[in-house]
C-alpha positions as CSV (number, residue, x, y, z in Angstrom):
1,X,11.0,-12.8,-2.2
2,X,8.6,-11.1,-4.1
3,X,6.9,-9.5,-1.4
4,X,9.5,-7.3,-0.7
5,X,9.7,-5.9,-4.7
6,X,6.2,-5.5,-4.6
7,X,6.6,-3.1,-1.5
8,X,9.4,-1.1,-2.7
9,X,7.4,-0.4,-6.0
10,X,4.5,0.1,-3.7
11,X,5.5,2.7,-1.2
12,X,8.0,4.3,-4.0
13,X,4.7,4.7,-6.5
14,X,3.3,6.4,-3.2
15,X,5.3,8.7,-2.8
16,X,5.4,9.7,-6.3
17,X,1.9,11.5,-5.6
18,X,2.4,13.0,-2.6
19,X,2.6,16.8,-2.0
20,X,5.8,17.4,-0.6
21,X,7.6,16.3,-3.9
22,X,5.7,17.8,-6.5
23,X,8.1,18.8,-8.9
24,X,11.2,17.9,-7.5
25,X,12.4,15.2,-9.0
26,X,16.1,14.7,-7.0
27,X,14.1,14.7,-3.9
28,X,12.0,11.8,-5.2
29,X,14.7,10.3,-6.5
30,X,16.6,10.4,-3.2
31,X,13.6,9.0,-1.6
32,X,12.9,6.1,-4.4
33,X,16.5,5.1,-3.6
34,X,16.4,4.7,0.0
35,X,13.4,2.8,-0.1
36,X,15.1,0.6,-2.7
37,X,18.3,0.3,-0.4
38,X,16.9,-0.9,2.4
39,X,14.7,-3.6,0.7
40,X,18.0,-4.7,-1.1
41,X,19.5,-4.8,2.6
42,X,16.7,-6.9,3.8
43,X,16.7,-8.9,1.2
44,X,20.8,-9.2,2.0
45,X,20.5,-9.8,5.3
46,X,16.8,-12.2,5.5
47,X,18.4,-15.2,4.2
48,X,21.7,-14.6,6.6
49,X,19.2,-14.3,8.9
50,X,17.8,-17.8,8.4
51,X,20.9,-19.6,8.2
52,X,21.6,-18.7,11.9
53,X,17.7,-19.3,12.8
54,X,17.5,-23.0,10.8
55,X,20.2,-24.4,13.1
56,X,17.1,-24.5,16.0
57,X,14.8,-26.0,13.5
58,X,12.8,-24.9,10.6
59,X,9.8,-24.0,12.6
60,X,11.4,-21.3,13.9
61,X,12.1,-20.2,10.6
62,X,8.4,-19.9,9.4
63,X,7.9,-18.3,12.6
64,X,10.6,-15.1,12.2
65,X,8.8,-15.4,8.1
66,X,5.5,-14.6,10.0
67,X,6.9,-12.2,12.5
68,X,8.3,-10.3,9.1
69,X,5.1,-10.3,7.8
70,X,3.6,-9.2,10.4
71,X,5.7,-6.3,11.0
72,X,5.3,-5.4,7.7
73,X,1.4,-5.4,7.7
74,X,1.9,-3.2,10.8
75,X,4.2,-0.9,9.0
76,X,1.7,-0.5,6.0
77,X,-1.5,-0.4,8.4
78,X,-1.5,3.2,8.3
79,X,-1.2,3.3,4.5
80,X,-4.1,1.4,3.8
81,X,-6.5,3.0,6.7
82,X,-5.8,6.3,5.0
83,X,-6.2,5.2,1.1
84,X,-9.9,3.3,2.2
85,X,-10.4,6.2,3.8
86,X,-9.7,8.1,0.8
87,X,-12.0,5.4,-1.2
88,X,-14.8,5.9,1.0
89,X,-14.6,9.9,0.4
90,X,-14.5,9.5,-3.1
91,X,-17.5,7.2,-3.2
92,X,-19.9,9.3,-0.8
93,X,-19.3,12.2,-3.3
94,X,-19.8,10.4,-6.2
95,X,-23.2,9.3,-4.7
96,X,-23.9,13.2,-3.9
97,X,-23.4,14.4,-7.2
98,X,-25.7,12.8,-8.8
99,X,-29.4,13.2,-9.0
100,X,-31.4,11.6,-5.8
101,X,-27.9,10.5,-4.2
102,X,-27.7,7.2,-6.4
103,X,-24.2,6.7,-8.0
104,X,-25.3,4.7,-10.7
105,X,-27.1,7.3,-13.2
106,X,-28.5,4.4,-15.2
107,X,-30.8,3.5,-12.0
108,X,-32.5,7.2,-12.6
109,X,-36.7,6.6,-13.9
110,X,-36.6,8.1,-17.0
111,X,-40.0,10.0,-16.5
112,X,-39.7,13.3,-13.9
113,X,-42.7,12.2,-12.0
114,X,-42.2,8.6,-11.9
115,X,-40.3,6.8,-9.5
């Protein structure tokens, strides 16, 4: 059950820094509680859900578990491609902006001609 939670304070952190609602604060606010909504319906209907789905045998209960999952790792796939993206910006121009392309300025010889 905590998976869930952890993605409606996860996608409603998210959209706390994006563009479009800079600054308006009912928008976000309508947003953070849609988010919130659905997760509480899911996490109405899942174990309704698994009443029905138990009468065939618990294996197809961890099976509709994993299908959850997986649906949403697929939901989120687009998410996390964009923020390792984002890492992987950040990171080649941190190493740019320092002296001979090295991101650790502690690696630098502390002599101009030495190396």
């Amino acid at each position: 059950m905590l998976g869930p939670l952890l993605q409606q304070c996860l996608l409603s952190a998210d959209l706390g820094t994006h563009k479009s609602l800079k600054g308006d604060s009912r928008a976000l606010a309508t947003v953070t509680a849609i988010i919130d909504g659905t997760g509480s319906l899911g996490a109405a209907l899942g174990p309704f859900v698994t009443g029905f789905i138990s009468k065939t045998g618990w294996d197809s209960v961890f099976i509709m578990l994993i299908l959850c999952a997986l649906i949403a790792g697929a939901c989120l796939s687009g998410l996390v491609k964009s923020e390792i993206q984002q890492i992987i910006q950040n990171w080649r121009n941190r190493s740019s902006d320092t002296p001979n392309g090295t991101a650790d300025p502690g690696a630098q010889p502390l002599l101009e001609g030495s190396s």
